[in-house]
Biopython code that builds the backbone (N, CA, C, O; Angstrom):
import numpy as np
from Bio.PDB.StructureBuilder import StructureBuilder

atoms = [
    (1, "UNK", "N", (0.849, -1.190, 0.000)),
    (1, "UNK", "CA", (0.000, 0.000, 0.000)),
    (1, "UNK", "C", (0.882, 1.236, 0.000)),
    (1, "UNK", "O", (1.730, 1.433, 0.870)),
    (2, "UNK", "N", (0.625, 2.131, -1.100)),
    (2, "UNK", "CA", (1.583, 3.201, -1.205)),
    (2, "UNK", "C", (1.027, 4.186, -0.453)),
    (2, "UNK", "O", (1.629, 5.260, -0.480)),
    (3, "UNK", "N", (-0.327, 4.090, 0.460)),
    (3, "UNK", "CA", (-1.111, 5.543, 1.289)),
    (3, "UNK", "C", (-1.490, 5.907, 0.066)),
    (3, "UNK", "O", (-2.112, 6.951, 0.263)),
    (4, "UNK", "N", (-1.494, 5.748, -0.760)),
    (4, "UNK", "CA", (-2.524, 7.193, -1.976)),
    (4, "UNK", "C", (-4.170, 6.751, -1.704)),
    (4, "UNK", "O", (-4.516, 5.622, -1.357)),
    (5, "UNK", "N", (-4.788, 7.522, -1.864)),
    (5, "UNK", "CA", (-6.027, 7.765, -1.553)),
    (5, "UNK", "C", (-7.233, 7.307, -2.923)),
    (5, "UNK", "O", (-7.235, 7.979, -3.954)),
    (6, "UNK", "N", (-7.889, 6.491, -2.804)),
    (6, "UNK", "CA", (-9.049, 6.155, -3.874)),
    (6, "UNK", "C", (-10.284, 7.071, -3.074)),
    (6, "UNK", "O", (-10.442, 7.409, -1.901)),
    (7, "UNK", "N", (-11.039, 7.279, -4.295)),
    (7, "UNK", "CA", (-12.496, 7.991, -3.911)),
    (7, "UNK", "C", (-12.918, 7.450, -5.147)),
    (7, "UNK", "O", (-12.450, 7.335, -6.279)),
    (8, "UNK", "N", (-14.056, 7.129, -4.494)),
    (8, "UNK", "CA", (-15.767, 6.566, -5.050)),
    (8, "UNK", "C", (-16.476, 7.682, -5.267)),
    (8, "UNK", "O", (-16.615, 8.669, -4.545)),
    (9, "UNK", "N", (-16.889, 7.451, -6.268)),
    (9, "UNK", "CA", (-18.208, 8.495, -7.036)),
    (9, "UNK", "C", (-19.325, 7.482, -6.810)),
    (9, "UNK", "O", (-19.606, 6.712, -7.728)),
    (10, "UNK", "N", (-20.020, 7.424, -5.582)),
    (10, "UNK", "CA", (-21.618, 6.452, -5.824)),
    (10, "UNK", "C", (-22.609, 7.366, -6.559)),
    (10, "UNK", "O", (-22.454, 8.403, -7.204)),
    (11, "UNK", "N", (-23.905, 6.466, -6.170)),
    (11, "UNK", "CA", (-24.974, 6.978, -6.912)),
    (11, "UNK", "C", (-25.523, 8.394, -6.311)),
    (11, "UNK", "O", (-25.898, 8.567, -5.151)),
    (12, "UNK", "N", (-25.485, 9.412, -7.399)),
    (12, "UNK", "CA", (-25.584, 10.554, -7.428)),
    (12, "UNK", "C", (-26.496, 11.275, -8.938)),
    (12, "UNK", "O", (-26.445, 10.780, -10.064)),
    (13, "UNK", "N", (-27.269, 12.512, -8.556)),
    (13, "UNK", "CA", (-28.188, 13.059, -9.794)),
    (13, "UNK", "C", (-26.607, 13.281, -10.883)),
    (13, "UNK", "O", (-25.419, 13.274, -10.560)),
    (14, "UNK", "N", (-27.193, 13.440, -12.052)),
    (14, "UNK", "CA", (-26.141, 13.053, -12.807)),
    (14, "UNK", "C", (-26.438, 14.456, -13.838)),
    (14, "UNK", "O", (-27.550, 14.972, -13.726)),
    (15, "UNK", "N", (-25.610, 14.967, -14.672)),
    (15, "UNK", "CA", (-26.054, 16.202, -15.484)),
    (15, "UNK", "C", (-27.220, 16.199, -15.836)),
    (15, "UNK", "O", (-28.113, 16.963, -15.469)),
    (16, "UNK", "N", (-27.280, 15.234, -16.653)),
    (16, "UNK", "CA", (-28.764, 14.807, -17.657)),
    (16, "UNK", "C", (-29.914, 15.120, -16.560)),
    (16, "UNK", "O", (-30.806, 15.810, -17.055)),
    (17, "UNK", "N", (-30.040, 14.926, -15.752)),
    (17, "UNK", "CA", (-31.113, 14.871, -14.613)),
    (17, "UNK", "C", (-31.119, 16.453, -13.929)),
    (17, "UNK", "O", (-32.151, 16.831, -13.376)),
    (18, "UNK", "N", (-30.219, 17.130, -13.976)),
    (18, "UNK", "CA", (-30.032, 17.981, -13.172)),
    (18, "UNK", "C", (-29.403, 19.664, -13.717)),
    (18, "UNK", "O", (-28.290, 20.149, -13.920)),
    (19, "UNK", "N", (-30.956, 20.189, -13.801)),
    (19, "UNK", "CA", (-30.763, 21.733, -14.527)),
    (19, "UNK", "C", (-30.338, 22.679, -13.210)),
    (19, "UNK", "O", (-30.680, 22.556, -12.034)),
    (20, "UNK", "N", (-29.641, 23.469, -13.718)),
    (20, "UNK", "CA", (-29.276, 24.532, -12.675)),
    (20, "UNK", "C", (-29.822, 25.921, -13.398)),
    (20, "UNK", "O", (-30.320, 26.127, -14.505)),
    (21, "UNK", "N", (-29.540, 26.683, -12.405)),
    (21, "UNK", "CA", (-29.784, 28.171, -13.155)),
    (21, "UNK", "C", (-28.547, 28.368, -13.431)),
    (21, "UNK", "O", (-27.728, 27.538, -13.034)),
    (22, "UNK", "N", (-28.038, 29.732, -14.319)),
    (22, "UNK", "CA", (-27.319, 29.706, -14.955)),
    (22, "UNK", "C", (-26.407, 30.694, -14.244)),
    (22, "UNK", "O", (-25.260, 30.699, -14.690)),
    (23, "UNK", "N", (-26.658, 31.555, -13.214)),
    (23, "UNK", "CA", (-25.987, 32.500, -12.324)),
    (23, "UNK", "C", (-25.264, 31.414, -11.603)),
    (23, "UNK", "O", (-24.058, 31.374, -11.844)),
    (24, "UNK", "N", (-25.848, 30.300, -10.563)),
    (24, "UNK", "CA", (-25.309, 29.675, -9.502)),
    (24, "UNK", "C", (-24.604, 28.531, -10.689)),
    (24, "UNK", "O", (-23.962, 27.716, -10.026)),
    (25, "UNK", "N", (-24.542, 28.322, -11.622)),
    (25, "UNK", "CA", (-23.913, 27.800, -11.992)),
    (25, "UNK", "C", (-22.341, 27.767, -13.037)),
    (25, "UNK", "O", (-21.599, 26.884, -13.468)),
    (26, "UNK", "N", (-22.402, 29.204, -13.099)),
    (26, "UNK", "CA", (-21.271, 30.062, -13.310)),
    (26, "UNK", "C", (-20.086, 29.835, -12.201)),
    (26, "UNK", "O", (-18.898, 29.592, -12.412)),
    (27, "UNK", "N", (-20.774, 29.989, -10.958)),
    (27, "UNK", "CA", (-20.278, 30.523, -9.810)),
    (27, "UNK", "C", (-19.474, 29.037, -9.810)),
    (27, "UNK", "O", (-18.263, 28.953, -10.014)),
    (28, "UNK", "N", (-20.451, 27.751, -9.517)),
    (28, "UNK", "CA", (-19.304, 26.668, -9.664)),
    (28, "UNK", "C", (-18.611, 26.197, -10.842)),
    (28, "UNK", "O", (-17.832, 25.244, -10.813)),
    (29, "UNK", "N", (-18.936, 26.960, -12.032)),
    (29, "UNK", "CA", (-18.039, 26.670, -13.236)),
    (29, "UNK", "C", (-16.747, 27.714, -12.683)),
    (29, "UNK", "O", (-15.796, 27.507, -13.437)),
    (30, "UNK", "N", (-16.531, 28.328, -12.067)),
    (30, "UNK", "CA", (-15.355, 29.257, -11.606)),
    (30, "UNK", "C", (-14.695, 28.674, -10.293)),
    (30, "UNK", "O", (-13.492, 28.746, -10.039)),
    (31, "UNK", "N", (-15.351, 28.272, -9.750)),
    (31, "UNK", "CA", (-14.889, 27.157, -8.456)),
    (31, "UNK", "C", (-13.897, 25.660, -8.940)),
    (31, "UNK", "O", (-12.780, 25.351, -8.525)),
    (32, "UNK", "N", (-14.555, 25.109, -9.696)),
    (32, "UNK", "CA", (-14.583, 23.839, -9.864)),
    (32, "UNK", "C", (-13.597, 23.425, -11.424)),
    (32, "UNK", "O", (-12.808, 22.489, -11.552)),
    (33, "UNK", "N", (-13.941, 24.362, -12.354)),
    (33, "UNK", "CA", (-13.704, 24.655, -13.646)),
    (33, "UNK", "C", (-15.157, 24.045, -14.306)),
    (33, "UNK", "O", (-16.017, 23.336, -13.785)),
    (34, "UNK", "N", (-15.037, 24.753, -15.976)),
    (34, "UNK", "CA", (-16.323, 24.645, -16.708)),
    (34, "UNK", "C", (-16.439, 22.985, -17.103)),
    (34, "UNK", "O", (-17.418, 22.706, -17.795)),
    (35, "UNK", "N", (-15.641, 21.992, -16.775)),
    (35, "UNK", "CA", (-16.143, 20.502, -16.718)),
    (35, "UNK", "C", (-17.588, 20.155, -15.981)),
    (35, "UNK", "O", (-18.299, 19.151, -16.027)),
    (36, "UNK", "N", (-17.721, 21.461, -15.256)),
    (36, "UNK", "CA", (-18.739, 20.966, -14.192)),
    (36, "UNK", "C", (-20.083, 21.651, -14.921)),
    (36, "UNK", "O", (-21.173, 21.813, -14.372)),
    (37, "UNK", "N", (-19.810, 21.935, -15.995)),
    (37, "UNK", "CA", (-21.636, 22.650, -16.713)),
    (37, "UNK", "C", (-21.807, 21.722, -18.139)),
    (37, "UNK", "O", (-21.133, 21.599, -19.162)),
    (38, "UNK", "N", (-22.796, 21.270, -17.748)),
    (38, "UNK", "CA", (-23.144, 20.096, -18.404)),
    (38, "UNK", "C", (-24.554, 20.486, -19.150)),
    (38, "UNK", "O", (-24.768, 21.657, -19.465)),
    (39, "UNK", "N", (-25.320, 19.646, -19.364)),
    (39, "UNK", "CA", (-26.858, 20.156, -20.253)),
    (39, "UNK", "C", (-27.532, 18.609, -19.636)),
    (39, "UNK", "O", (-26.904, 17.577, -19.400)),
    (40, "UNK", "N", (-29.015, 18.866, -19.479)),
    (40, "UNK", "CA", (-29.827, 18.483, -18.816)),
    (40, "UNK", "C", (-30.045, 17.603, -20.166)),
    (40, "UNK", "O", (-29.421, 17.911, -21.181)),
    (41, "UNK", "N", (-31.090, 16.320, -20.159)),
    (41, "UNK", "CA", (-31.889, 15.679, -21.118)),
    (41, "UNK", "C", (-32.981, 16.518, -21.847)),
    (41, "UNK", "O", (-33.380, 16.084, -22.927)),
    (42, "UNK", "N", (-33.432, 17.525, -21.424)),
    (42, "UNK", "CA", (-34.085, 18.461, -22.418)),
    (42, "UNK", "C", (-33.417, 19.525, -22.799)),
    (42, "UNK", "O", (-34.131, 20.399, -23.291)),
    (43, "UNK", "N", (-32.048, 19.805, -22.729)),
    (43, "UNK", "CA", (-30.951, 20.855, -23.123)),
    (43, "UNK", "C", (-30.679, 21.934, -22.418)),
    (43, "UNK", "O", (-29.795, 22.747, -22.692)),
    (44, "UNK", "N", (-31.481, 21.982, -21.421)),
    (44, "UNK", "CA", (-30.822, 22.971, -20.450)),
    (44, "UNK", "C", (-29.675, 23.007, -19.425)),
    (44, "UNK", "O", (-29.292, 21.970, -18.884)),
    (45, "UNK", "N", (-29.161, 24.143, -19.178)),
    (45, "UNK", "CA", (-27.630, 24.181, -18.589)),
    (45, "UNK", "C", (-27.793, 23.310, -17.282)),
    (45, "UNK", "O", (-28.721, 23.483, -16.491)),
    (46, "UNK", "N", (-27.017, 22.559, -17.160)),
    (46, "UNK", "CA", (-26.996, 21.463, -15.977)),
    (46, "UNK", "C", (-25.418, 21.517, -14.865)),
    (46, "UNK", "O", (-24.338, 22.064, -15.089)),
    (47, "UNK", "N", (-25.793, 20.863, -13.892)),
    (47, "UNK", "CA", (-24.643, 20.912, -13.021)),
    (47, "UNK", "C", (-23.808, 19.426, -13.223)),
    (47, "UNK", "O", (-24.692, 18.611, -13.487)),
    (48, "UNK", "N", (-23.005, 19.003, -13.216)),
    (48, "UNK", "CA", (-22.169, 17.793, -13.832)),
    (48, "UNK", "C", (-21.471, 17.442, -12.186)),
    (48, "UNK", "O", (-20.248, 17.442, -12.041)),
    (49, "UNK", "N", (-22.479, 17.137, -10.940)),
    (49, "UNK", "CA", (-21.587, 16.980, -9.892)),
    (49, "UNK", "C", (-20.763, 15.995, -9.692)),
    (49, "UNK", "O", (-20.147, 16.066, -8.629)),
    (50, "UNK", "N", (-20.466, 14.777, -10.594)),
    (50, "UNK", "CA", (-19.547, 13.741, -10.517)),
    (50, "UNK", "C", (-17.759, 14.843, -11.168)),
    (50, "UNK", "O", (-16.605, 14.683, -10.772)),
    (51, "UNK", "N", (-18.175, 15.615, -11.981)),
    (51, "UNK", "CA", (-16.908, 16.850, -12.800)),
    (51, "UNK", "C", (-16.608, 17.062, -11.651)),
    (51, "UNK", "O", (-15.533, 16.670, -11.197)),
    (52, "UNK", "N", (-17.989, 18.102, -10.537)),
    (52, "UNK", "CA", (-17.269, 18.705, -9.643)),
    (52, "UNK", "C", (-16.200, 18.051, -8.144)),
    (52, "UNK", "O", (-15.575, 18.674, -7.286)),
    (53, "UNK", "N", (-16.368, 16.716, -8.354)),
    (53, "UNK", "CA", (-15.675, 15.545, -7.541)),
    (53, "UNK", "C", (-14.597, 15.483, -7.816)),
    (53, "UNK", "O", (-13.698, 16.017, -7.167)),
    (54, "UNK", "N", (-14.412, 14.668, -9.067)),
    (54, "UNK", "CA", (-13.250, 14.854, -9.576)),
    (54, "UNK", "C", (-12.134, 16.043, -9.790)),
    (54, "UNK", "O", (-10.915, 15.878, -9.835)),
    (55, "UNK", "N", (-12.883, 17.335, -9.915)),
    (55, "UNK", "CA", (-12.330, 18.287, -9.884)),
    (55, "UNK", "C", (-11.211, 18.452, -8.989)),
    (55, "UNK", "O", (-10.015, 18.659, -9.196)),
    (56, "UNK", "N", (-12.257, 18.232, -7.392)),
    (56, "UNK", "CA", (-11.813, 18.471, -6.376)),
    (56, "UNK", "C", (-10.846, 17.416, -6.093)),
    (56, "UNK", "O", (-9.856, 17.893, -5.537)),
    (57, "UNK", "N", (-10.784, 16.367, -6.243)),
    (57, "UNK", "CA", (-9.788, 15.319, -6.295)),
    (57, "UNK", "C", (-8.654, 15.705, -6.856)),
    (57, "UNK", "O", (-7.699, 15.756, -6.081)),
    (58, "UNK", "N", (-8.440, 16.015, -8.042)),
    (58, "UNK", "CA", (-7.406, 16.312, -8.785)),
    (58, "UNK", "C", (-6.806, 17.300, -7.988)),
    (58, "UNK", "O", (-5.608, 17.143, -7.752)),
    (59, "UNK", "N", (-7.524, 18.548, -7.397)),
    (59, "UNK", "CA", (-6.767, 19.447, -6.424)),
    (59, "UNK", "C", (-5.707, 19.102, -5.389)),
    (59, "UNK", "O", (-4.542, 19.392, -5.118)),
    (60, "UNK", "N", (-6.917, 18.169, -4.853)),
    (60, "UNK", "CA", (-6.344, 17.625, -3.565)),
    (60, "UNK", "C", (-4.684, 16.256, -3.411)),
    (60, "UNK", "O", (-4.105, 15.583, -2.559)),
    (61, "UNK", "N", (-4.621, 16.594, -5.004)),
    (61, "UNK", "CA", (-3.676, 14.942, -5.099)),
    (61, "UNK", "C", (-4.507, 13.493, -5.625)),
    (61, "UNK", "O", (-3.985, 12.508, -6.146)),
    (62, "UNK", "N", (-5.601, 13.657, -5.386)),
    (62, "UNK", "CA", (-6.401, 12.249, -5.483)),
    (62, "UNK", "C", (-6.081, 11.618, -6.691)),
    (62, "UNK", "O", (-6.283, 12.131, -7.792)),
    (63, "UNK", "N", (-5.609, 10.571, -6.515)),
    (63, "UNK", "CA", (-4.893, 9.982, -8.110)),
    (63, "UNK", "C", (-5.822, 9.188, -8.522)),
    (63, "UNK", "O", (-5.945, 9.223, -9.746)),
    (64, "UNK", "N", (-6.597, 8.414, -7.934)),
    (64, "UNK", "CA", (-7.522, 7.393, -8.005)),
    (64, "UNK", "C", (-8.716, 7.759, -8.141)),
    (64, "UNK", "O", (-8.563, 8.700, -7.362)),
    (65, "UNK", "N", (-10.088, 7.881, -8.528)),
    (65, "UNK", "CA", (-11.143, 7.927, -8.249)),
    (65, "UNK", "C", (-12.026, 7.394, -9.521)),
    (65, "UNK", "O", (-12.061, 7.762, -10.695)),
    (66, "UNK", "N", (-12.647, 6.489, -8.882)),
    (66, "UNK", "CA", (-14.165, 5.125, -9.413)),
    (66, "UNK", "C", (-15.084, 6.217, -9.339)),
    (66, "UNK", "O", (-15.231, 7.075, -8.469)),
    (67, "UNK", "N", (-15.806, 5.974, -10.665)),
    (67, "UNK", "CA", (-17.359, 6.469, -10.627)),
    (67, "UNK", "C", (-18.375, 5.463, -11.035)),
    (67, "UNK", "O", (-18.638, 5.117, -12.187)),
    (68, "UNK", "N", (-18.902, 5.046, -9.941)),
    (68, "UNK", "CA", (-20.381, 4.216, -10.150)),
    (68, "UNK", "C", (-21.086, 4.301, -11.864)),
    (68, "UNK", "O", (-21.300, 3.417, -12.693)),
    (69, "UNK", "N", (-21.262, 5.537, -11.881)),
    (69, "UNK", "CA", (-21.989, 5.865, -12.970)),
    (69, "UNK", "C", (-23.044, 6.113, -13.159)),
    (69, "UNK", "O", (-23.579, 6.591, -14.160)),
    (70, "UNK", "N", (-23.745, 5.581, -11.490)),
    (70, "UNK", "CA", (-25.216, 5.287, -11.347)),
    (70, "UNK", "C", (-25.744, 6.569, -11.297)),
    (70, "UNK", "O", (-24.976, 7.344, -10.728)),
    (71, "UNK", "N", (-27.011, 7.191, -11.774)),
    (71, "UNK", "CA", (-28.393, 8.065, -11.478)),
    (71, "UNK", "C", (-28.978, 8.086, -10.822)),
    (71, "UNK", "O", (-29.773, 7.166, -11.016)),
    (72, "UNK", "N", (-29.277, 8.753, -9.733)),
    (72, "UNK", "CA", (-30.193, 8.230, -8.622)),
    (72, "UNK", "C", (-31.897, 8.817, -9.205)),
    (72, "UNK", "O", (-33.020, 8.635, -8.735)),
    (73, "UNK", "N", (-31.366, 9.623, -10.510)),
    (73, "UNK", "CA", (-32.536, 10.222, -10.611)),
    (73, "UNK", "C", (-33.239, 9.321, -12.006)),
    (73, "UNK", "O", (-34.429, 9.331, -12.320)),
    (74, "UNK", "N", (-32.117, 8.566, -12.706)),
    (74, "UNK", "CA", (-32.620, 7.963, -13.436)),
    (74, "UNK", "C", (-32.711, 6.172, -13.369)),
    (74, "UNK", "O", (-32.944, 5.389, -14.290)),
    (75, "UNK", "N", (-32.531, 5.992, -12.431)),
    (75, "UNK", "CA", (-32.235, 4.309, -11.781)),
    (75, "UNK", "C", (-33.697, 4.549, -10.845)),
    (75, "UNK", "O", (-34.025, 5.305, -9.930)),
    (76, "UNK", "N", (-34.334, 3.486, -11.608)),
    (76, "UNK", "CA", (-35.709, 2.858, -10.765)),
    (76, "UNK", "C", (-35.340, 2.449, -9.484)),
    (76, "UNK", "O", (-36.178, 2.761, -8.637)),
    (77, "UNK", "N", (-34.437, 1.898, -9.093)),
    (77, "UNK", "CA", (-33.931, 1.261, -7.935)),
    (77, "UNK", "C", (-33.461, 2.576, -6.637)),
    (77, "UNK", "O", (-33.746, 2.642, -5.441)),
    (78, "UNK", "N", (-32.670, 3.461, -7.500)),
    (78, "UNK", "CA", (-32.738, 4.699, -6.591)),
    (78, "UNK", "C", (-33.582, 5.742, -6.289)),
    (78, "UNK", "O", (-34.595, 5.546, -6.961)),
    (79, "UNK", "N", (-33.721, 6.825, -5.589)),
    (79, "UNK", "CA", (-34.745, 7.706, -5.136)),
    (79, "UNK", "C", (-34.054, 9.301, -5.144)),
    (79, "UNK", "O", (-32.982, 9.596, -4.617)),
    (80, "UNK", "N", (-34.948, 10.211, -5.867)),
    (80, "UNK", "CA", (-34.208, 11.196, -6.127)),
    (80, "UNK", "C", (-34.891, 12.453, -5.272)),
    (80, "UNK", "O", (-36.081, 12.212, -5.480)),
    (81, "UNK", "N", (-34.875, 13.268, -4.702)),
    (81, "UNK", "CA", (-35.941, 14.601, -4.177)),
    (81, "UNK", "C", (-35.395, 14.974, -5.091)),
    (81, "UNK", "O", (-35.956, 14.234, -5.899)),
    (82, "UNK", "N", (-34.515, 15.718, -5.861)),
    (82, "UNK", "CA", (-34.414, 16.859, -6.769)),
    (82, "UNK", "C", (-35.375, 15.862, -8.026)),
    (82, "UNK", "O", (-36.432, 16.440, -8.280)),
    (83, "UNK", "N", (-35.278, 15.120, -8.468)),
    (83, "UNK", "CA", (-35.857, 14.839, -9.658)),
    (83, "UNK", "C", (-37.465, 14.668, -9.526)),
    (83, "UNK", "O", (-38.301, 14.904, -10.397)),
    (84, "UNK", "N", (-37.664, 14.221, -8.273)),
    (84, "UNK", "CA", (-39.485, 14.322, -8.140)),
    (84, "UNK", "C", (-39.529, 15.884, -7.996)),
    (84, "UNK", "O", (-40.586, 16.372, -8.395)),
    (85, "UNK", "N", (-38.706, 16.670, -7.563)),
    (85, "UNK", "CA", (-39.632, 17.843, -8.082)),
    (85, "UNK", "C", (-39.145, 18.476, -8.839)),
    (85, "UNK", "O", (-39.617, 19.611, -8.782)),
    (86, "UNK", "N", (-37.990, 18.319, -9.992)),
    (86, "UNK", "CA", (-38.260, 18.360, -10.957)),
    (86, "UNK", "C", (-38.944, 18.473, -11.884)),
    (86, "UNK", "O", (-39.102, 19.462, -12.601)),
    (87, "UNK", "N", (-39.731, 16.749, -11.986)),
    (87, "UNK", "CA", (-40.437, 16.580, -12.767)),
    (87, "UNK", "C", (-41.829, 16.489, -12.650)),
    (87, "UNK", "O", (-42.714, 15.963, -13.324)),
    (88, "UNK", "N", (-41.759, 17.578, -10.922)),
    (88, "UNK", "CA", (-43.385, 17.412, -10.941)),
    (88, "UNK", "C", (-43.868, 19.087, -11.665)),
    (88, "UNK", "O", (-45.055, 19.363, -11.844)),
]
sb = StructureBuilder()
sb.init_structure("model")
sb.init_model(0)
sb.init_chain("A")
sb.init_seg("    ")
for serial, (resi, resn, name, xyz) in enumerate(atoms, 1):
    if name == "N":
        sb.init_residue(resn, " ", resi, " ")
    sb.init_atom(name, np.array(xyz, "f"), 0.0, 1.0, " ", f" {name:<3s}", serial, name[0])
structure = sb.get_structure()
């Protein structure tokens, strides 16, 4: 074991699922870098929070990091509050 650090990306809303406004999402395209502005499944500007993980990983040294891949907003099996009201 060399101590380097792995991080997991679990199941999390994923761009496609997840519109932002376009002010607060500036703000973390300047935080994070513009990896993190993504577009929703109907084309609107989205937040990419698995980008903003990785982002932060890469800062921190993190050499390693797994992403599930999973949707919580689009996986029947998972449960989303932002996407039920979303899409209500």
């Amino acid at each position: 074991d060399d101590g380097a650090m792995t991080v997991e990306i679990g199941p999390c809303i994923r761009a496609e699922c997840y519109p932002f406004g376009s002010e607060d999402l500036d703000r973390l395209a300047t935080r994070f870098g513009r990896d993190v502005v993504g577009r929703s499944s109907d084309g609107a500007p989205s937040f990419d929070v698995p980008a903003a993980v990785r982002s932060e990983c890469r800062r921190l040294g993190v050499r390693t990091v797994h992403d599930w891949g999973m949707c919580t907003a689009c996986s029947p099996r998972l449960w989303s509050w932002r996407a039920r009201r979303w899409r209500s």
